[in-house]
Backbone bond lengths (Angstrom), bond angles and torsions (degrees), N, CA, C in turn:
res aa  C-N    CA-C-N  psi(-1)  N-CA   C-N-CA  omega(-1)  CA-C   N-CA-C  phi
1 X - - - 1.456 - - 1.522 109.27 -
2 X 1.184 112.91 157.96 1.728 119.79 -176.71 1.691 105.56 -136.77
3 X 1.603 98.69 118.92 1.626 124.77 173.09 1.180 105.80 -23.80
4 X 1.487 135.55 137.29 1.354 130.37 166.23 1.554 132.51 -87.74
5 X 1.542 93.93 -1.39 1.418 134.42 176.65 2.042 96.27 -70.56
6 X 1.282 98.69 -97.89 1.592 143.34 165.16 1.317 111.15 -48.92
7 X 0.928 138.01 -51.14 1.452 127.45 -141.55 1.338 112.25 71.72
8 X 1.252 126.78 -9.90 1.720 115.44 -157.45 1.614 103.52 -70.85
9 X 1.231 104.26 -150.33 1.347 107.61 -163.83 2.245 113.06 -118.55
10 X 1.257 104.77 91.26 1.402 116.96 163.16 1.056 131.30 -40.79
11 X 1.768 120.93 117.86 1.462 128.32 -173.90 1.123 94.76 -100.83
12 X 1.655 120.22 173.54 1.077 135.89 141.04 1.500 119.79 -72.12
13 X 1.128 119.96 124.02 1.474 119.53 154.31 1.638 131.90 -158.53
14 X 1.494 100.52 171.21 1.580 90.75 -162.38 1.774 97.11 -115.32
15 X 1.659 100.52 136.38 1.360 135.30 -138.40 1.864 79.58 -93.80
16 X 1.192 140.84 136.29 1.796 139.86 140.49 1.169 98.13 -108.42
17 X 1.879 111.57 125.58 1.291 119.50 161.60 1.134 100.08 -127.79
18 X 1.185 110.84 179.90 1.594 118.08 164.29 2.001 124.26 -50.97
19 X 1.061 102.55 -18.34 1.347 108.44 -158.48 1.959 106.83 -111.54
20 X 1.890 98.51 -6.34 1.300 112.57 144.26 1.460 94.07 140.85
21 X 1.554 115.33 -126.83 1.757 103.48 178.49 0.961 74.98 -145.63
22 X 1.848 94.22 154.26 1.207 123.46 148.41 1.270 146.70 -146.20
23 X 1.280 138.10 143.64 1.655 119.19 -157.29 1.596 111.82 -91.46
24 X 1.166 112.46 147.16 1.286 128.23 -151.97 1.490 100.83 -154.89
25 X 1.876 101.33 -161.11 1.400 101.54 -172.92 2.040 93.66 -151.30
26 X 1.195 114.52 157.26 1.334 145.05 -166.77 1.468 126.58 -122.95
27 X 1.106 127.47 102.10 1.372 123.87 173.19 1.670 105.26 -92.03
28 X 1.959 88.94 131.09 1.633 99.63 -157.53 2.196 96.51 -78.36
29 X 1.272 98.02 -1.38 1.400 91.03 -153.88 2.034 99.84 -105.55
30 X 1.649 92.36 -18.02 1.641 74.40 -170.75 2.062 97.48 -141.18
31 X 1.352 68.12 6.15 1.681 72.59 174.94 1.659 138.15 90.49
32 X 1.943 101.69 -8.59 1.357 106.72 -158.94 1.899 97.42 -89.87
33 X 1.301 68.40 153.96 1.532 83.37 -177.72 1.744 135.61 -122.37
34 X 0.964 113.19 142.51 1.886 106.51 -149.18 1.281 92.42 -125.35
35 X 1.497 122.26 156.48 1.914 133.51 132.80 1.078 104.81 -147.25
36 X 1.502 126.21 -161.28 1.368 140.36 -119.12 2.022 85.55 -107.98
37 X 1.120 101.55 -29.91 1.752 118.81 175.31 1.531 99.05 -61.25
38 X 1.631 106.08 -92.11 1.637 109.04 -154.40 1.920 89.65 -72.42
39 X 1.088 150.06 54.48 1.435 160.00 143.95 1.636 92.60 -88.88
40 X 1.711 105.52 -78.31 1.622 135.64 -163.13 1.963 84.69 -45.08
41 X 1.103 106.64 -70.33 1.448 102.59 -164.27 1.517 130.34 -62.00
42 X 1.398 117.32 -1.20 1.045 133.89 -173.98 1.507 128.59 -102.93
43 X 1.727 95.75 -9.68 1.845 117.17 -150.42 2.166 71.84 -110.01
44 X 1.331 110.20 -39.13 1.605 117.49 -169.78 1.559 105.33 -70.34
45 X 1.467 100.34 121.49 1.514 85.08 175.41 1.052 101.67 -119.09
46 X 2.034 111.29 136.26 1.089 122.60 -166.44 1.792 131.59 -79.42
47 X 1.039 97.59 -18.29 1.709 104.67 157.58 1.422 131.17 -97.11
48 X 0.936 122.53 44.82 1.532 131.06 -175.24 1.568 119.13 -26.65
49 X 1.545 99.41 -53.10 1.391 118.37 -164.13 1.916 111.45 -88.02
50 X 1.261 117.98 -9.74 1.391 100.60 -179.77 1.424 77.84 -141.79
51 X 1.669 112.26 137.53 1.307 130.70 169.57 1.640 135.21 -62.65
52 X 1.726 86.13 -37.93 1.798 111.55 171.92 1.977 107.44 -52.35
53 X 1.282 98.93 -49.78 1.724 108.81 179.15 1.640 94.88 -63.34
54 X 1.019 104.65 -58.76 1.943 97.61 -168.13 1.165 122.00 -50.41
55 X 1.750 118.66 -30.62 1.170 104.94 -158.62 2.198 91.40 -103.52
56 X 1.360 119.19 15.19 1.252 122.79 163.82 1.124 119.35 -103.98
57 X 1.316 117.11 -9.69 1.629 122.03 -179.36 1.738 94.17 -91.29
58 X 1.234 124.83 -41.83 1.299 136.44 -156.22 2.020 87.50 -78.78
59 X 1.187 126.82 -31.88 1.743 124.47 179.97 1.274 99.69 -79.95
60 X 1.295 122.37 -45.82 1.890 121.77 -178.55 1.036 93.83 -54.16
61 X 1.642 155.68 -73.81 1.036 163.18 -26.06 1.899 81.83 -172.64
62 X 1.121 108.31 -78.52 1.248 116.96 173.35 1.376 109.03 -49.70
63 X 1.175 152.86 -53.57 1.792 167.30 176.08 1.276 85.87 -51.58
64 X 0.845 124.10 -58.80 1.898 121.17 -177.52 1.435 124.46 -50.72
65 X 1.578 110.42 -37.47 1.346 131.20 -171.56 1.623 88.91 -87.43
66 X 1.332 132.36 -44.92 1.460 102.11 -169.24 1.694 104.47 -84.90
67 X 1.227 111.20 -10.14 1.851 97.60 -169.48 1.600 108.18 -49.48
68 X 1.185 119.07 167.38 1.729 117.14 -153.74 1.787 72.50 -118.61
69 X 1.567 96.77 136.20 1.521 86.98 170.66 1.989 105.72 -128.23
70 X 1.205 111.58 -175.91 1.560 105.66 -172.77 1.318 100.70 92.76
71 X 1.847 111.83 -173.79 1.369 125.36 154.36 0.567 100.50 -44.82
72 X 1.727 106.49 149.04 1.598 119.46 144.13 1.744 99.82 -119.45
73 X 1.784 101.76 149.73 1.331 104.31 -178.77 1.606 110.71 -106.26
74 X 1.563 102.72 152.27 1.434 105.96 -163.44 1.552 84.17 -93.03
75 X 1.674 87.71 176.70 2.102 101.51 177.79 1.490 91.85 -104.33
76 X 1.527 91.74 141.87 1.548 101.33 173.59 1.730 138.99 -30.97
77 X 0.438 139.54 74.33 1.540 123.02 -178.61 1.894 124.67 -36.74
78 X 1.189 92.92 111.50 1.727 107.53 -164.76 1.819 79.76 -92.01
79 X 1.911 102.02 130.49 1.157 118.88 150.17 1.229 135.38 -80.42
């Protein structure tokens, strides 16, 4: 499978949270992470009824998808 983020390349793996485990999936390249939940909740769009909400949930939504998540590496420091 390929990240919808990235394109990169999706593992299987199984998620431990507090609220128990669950199996899901992993992009090895950028880090995002999916299951059968944040899929379901993402395909649902939560303002149905007024367009003004949809089309601001749908820009967050996008802002979310590019934030860089993981480390980030600093640039060297030249003495």
């Amino acid at each position: 499978m390929k990240c919808p983020k990235c394109r990169g390349l999706l593992i299987q793996e199984d998620i431990r949270e507090h609220g128990g485990q669950f199996h899901g999936w992993r992009c090895v390249q950028c880090g995002l992470r999916l299951d059968e939940t944040i899929v379901q909740n993402r395909l649902t769009a939560p303002f149905e009824d007024n367009p003004a909400d949809l089309d601001e949930s749908a820009s967050t939504y996008s802002a979310n998808l590019t934030r860089p998540s993981g480390r980030h590496k600093r640039s060297a420091r030249v003495s």
